[in-house]
CHARMM-style PDB file with segment names, atoms N, HN, CA, C and O in Angstrom:
ATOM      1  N   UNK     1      97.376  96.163 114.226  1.00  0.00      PROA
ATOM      2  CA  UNK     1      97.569  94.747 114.490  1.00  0.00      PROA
ATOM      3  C   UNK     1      96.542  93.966 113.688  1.00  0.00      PROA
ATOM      4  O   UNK     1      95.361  94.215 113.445  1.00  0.00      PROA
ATOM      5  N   UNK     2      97.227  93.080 113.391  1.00  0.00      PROA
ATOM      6  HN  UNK     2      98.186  92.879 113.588  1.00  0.00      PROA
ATOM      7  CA  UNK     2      95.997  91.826 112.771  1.00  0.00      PROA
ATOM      8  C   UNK     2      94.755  91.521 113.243  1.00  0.00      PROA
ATOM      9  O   UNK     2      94.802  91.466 114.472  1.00  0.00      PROA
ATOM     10  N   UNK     3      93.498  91.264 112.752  1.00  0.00      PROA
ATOM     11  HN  UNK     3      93.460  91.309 111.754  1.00  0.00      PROA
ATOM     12  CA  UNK     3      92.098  90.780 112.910  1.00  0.00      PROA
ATOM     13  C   UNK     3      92.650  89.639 113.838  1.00  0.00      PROA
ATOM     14  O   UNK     3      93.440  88.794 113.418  1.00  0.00      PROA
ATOM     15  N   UNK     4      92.020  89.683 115.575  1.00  0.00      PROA
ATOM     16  HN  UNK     4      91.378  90.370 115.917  1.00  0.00      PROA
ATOM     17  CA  UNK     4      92.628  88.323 116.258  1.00  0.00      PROA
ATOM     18  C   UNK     4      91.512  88.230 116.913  1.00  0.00      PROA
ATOM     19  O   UNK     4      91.144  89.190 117.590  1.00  0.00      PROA
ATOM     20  N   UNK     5      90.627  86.871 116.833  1.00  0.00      PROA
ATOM     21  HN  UNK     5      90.926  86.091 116.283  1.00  0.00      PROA
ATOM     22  CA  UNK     5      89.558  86.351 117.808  1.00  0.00      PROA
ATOM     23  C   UNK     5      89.959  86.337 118.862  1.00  0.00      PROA
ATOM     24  O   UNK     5      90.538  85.352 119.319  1.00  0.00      PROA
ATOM     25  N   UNK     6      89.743  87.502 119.572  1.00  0.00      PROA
ATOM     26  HN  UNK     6      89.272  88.303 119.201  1.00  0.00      PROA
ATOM     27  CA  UNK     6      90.180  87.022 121.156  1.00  0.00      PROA
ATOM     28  C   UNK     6      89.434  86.110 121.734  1.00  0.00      PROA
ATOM     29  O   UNK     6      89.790  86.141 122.912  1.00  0.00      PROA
ATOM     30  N   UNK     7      88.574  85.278 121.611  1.00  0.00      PROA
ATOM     31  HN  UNK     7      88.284  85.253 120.654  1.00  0.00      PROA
ATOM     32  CA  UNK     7      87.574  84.426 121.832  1.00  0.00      PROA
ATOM     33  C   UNK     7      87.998  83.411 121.838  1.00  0.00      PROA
ATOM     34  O   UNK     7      87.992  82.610 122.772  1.00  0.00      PROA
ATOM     35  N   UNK     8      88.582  83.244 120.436  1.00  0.00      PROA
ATOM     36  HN  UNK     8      88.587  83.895 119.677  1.00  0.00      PROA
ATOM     37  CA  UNK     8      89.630  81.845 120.162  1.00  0.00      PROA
ATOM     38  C   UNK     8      91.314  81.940 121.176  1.00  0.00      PROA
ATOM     39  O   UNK     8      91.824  81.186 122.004  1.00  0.00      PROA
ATOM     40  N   UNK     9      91.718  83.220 120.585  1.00  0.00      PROA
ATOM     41  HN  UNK     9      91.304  83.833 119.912  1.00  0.00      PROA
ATOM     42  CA  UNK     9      92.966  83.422 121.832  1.00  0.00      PROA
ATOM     43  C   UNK     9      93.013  83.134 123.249  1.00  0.00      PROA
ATOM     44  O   UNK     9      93.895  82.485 123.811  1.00  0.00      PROA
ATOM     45  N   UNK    10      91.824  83.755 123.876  1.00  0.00      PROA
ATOM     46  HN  UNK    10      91.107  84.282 123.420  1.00  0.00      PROA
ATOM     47  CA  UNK    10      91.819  83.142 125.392  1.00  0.00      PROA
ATOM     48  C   UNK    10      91.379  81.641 125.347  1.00  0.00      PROA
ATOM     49  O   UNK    10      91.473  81.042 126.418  1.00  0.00      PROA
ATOM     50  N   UNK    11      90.970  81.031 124.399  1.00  0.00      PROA
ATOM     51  HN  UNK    11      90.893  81.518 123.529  1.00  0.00      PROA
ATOM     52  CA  UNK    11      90.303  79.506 124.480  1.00  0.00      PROA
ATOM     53  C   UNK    11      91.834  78.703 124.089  1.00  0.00      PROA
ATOM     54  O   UNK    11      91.867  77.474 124.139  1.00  0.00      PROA
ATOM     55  N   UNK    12      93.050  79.474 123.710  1.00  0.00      PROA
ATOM     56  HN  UNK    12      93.024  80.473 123.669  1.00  0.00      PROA
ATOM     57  CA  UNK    12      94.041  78.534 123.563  1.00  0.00      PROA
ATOM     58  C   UNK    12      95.134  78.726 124.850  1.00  0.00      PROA
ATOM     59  O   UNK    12      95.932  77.924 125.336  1.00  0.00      PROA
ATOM     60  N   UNK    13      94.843  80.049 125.168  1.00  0.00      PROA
ATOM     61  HN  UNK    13      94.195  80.701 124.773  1.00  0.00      PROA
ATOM     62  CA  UNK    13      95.502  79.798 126.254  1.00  0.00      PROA
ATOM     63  C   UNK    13      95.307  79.141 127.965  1.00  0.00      PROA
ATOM     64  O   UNK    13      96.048  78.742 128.864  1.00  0.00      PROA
ATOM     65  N   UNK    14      93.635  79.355 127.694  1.00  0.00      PROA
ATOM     66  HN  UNK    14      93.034  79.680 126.963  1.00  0.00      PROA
ATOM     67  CA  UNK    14      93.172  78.327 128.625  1.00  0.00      PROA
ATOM     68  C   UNK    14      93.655  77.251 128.180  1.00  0.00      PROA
ATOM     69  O   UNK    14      94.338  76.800 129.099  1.00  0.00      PROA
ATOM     70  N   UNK    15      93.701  76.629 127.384  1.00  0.00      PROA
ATOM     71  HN  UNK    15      93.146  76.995 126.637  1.00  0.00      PROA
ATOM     72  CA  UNK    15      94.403  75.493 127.012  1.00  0.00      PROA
ATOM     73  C   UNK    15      95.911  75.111 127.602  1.00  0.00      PROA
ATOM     74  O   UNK    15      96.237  74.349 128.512  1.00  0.00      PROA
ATOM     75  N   UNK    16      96.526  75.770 126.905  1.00  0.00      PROA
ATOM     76  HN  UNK    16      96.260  76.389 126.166  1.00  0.00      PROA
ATOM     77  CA  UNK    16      97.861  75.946 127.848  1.00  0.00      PROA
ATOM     78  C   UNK    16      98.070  76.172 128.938  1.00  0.00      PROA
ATOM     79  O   UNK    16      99.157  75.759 129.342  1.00  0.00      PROA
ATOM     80  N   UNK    17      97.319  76.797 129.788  1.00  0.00      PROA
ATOM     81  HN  UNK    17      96.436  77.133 129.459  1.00  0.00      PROA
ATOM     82  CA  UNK    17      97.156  76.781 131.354  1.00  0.00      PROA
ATOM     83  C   UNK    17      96.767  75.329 131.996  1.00  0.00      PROA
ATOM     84  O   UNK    17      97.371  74.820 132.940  1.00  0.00      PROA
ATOM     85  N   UNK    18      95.338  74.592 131.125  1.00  0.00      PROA
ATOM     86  HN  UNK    18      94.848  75.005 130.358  1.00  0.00      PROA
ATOM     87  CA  UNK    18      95.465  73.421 131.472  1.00  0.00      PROA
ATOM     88  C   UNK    18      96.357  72.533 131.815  1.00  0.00      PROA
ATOM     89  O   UNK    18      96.592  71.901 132.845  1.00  0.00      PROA
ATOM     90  N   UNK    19      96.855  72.601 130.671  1.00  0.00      PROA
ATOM     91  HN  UNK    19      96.664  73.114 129.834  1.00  0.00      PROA
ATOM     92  CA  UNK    19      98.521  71.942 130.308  1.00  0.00      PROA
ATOM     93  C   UNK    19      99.124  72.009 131.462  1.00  0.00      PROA
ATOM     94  O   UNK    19      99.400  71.177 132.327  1.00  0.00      PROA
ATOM     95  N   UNK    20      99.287  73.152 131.335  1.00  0.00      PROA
ATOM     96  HN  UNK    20      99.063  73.827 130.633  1.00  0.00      PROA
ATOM     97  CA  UNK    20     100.635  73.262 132.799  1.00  0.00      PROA
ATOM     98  C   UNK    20      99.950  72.618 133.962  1.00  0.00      PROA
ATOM     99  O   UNK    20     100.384  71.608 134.517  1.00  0.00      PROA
ATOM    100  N   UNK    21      98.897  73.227 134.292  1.00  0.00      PROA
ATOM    101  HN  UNK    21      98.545  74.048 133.842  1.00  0.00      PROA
ATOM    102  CA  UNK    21      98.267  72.288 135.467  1.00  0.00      PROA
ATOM    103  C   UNK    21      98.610  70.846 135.306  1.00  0.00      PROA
ATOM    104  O   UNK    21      99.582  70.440 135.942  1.00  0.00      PROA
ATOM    105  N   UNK    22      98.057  70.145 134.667  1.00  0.00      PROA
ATOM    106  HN  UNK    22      97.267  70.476 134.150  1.00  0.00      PROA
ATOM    107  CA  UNK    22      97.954  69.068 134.597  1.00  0.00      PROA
ATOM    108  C   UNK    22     100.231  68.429 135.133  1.00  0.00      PROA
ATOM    109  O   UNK    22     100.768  67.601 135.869  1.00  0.00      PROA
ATOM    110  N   UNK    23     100.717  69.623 134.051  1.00  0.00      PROA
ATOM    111  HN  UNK    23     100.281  70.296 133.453  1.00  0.00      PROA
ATOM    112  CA  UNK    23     101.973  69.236 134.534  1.00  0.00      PROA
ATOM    113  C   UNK    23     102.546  68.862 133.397  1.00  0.00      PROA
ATOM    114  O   UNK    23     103.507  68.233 133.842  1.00  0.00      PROA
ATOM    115  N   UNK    24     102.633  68.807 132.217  1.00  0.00      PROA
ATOM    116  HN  UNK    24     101.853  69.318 131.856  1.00  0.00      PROA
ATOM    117  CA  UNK    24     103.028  68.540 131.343  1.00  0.00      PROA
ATOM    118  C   UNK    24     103.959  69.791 130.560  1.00  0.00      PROA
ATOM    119  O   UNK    24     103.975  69.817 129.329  1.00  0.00      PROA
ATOM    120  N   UNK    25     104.698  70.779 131.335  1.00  0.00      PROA
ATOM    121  HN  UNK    25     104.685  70.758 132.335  1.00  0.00      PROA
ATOM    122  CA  UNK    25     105.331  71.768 130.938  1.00  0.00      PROA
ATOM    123  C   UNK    25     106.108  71.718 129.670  1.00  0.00      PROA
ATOM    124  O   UNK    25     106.143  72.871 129.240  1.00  0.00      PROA
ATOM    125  N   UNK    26     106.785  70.862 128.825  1.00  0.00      PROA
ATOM    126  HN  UNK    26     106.756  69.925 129.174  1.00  0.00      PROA
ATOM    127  CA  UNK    26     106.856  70.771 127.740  1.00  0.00      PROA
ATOM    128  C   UNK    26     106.023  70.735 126.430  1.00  0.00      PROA
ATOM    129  O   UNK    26     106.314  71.476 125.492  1.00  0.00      PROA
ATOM    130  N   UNK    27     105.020  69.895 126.379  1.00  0.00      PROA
ATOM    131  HN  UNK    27     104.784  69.292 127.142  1.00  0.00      PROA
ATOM    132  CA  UNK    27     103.869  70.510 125.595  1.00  0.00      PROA
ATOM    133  C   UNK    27     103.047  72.010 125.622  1.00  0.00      PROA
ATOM    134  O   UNK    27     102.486  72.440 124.615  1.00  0.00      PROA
ATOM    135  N   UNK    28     103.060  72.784 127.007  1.00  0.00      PROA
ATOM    136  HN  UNK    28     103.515  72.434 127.825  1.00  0.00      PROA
ATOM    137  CA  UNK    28     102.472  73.716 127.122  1.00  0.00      PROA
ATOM    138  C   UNK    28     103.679  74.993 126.316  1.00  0.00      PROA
ATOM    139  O   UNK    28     103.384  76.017 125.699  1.00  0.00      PROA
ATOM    140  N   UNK    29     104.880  74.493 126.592  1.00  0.00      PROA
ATOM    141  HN  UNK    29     105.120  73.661 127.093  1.00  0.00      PROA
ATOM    142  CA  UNK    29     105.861  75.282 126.006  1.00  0.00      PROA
ATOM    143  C   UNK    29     106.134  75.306 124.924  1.00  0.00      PROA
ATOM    144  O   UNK    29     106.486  76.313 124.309  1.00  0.00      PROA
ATOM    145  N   UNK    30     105.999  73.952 124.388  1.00  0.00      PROA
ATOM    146  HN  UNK    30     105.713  73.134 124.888  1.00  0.00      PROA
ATOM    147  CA  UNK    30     105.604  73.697 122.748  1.00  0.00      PROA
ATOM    148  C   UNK    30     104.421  74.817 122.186  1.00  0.00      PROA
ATOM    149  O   UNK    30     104.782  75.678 121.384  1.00  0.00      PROA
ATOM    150  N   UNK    31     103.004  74.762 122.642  1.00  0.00      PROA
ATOM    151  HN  UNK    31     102.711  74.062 123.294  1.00  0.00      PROA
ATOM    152  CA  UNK    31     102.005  75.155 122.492  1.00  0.00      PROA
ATOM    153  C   UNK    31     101.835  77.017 122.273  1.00  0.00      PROA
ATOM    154  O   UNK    31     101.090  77.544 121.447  1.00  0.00      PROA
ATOM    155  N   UNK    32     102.669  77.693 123.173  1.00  0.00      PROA
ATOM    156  HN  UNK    32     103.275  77.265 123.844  1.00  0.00      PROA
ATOM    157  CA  UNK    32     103.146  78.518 123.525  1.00  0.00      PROA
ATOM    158  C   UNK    32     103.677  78.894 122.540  1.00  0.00      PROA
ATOM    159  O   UNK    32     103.102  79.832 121.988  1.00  0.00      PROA
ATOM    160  N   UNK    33     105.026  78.347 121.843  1.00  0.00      PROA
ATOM    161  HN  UNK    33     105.492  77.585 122.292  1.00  0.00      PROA
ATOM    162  CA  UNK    33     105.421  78.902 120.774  1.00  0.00      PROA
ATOM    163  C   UNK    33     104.974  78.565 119.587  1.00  0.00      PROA
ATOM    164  O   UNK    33     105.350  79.358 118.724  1.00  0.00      PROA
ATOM    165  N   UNK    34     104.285  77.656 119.176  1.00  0.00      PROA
ATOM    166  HN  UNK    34     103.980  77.012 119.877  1.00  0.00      PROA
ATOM    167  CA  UNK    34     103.383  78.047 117.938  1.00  0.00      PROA
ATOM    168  C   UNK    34     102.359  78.837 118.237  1.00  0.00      PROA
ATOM    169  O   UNK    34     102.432  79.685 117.348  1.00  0.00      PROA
ATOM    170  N   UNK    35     101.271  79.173 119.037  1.00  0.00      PROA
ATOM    171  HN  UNK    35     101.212  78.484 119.760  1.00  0.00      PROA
ATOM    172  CA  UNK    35     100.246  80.098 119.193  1.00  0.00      PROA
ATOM    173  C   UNK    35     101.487  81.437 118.626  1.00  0.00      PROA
ATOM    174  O   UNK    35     101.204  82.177 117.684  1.00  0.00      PROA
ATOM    175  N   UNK    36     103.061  81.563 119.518  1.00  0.00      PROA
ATOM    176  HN  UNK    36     103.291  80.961 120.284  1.00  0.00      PROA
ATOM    177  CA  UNK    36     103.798  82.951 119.288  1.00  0.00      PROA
ATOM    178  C   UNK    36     104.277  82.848 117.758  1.00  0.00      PROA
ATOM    179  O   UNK    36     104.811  83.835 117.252  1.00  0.00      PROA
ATOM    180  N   UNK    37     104.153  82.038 117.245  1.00  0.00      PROA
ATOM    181  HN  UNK    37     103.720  81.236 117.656  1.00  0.00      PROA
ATOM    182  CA  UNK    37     104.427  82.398 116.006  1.00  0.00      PROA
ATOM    183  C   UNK    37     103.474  82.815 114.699  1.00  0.00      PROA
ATOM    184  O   UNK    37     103.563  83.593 113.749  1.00  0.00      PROA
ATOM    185  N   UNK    38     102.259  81.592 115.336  1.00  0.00      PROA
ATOM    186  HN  UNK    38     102.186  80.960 116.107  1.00  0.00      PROA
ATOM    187  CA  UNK    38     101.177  81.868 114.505  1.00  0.00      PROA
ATOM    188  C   UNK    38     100.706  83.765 114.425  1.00  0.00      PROA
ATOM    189  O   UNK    38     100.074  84.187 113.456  1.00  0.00      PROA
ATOM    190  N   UNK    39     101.222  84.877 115.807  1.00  0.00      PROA
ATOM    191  HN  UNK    39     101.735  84.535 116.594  1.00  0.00      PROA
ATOM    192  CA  UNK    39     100.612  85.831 115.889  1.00  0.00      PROA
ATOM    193  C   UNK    39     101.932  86.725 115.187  1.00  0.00      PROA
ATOM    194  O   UNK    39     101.711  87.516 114.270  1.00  0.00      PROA
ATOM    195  N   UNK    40     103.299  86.501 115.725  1.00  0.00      PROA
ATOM    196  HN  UNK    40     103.478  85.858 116.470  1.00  0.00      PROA
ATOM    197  CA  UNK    40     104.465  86.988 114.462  1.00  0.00      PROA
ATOM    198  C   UNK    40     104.358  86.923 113.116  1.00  0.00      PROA
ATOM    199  O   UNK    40     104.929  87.701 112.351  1.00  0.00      PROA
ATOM    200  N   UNK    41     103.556  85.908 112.745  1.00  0.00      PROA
ATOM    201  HN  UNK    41     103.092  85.276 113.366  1.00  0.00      PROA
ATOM    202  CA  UNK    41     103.414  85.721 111.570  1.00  0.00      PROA
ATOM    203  C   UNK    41     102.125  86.663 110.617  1.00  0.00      PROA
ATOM    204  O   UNK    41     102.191  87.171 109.497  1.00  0.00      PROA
ATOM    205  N   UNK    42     101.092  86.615 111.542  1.00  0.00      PROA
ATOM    206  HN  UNK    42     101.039  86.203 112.451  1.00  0.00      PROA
ATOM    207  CA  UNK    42      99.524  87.450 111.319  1.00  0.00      PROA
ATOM    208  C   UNK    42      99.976  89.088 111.321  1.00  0.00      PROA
ATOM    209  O   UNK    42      99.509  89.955 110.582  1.00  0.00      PROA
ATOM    210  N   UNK    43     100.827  89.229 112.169  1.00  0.00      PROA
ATOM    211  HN  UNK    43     101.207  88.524 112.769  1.00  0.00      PROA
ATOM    212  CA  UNK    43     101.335  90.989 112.212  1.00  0.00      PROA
ATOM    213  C   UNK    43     102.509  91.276 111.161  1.00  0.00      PROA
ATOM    214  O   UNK    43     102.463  92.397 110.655  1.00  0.00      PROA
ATOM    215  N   UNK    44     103.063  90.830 110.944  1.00  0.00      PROA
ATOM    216  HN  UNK    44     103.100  89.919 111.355  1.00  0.00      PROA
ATOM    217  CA  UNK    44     104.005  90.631 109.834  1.00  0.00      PROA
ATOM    218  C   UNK    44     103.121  90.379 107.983  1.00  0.00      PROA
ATOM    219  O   UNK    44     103.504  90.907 106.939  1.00  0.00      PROA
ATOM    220  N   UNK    45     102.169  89.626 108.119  1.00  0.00      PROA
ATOM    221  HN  UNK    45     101.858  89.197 108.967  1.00  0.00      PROA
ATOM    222  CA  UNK    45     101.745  89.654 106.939  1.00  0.00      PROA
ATOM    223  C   UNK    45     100.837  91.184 106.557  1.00  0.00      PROA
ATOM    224  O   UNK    45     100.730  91.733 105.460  1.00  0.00      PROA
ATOM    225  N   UNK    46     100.190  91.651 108.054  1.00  0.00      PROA
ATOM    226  HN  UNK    46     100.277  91.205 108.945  1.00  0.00      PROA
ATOM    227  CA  UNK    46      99.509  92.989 107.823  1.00  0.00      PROA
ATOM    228  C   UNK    46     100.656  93.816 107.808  1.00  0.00      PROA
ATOM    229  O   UNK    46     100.345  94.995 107.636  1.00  0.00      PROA
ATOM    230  N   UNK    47     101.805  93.632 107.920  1.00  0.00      PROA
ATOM    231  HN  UNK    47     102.058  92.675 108.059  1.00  0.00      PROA
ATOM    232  CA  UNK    47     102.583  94.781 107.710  1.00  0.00      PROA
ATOM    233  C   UNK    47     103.060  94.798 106.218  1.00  0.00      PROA
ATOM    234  O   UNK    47     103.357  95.779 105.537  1.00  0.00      PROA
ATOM    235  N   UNK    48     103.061  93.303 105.833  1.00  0.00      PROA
ATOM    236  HN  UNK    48     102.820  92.506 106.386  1.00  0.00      PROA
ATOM    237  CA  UNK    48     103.740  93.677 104.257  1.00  0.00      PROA
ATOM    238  C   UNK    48     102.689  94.380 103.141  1.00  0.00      PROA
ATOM    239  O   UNK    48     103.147  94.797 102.077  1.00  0.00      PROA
ATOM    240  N   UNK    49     101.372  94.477 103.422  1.00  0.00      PROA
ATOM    241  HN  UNK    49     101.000  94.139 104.286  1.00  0.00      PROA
ATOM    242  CA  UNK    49     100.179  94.983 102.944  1.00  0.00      PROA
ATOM    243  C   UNK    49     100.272  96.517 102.944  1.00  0.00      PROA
ATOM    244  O   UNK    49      99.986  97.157 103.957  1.00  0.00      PROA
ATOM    245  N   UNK    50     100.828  97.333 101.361  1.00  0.00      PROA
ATOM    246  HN  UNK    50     101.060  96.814 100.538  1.00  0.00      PROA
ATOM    247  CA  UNK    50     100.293  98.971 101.693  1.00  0.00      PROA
ATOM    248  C   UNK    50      99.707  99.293 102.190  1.00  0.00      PROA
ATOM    249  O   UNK    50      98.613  98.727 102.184  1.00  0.00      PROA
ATOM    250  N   UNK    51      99.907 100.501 103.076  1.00  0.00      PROA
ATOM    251  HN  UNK    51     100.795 100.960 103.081  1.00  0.00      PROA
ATOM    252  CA  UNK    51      98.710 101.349 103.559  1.00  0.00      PROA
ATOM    253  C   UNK    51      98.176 101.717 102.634  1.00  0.00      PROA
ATOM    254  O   UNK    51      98.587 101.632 101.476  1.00  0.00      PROA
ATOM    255  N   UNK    52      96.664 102.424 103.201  1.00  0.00      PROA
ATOM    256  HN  UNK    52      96.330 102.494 104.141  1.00  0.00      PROA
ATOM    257  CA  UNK    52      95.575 103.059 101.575  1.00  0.00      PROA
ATOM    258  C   UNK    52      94.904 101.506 101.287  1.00  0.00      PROA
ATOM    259  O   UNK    52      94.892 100.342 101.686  1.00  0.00      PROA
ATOM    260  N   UNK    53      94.382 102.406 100.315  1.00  0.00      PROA
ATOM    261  HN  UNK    53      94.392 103.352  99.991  1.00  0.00      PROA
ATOM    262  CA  UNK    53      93.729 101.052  99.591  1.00  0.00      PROA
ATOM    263  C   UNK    53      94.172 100.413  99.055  1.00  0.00      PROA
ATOM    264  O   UNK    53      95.376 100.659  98.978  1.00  0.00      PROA
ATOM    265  N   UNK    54      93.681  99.036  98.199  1.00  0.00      PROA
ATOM    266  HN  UNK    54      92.703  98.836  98.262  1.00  0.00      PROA
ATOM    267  CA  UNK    54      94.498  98.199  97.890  1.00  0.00      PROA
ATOM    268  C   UNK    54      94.825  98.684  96.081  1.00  0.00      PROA
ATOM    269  O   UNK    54      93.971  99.421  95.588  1.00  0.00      PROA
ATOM    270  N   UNK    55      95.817  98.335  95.329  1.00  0.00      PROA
ATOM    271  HN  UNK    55      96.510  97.736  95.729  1.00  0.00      PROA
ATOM    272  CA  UNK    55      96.231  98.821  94.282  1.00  0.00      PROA
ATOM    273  C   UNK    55      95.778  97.868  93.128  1.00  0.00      PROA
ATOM    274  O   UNK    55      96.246  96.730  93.112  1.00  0.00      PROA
ATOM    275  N   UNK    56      95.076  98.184  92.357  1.00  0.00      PROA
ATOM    276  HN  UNK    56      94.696  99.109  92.370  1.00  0.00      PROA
ATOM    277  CA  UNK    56      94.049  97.352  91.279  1.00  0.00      PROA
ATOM    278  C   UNK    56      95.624  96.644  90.340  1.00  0.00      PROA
ATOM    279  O   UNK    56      96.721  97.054  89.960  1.00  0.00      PROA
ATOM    280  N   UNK    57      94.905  95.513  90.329  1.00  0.00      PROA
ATOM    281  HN  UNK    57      94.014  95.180  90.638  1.00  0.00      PROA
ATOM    282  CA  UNK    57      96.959  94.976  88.953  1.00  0.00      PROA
ATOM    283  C   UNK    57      96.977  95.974  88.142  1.00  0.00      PROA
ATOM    284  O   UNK    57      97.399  95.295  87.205  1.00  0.00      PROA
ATOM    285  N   UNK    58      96.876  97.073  87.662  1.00  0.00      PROA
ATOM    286  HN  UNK    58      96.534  97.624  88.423  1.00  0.00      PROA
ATOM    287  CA  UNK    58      97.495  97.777  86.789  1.00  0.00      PROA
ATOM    288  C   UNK    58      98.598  99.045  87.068  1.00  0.00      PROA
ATOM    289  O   UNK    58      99.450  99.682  86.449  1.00  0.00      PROA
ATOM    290  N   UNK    59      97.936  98.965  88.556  1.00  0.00      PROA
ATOM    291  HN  UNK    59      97.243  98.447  89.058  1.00  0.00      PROA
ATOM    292  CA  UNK    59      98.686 100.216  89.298  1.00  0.00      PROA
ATOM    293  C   UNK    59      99.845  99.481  90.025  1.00  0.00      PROA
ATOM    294  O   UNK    59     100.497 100.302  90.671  1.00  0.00      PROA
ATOM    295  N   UNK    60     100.191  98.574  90.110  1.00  0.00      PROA
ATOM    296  HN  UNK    60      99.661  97.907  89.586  1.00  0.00      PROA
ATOM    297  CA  UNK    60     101.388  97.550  90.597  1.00  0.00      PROA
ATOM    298  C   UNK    60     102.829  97.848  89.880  1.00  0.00      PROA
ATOM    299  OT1 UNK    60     103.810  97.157  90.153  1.00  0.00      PROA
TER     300      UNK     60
END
C-alpha cells in the first residue's frame, strides 16, 4: 500500500465526524469521497510502478 500519514488520515476523519455531528451529512459525504478517492488513487499509482528497482531510461 501507499506511504499514508496516518496522522493526517485520522485528522481528516476527525474532521468528517465533526461534520456529521454538527449535522451537515452532505458535506461529510462529500468529504468522504474525495479523502476515498484521493487513497484509490495513491494505491493505484504504487501499483503502476515495477516491482524491483527502478529502471535507469536506457533499460525502458
Amino acid at each position: 500500500m501507499a506511504d499514508i500519514d496516518v496522522k493526517q488520515l485520522a485528522g481528516r476523519i476527525d474532521t468528517v465526524l465533526d461534520i456529521l455531528v454538527a449535522g451537515d451529512t452532505h458535506s461529510a459525504i462529500h468529504n468522504l469521497e474525495i479523502l476515498k478517492t484521493e487513497l484509490l488513487r495513491a494505491e493505484s499509482e504504487e501499483q503502476t510502478q515495477t516491482p524491483g528497482s527502478p529502471k535507469t531510461p536506457w533499460e525502458i
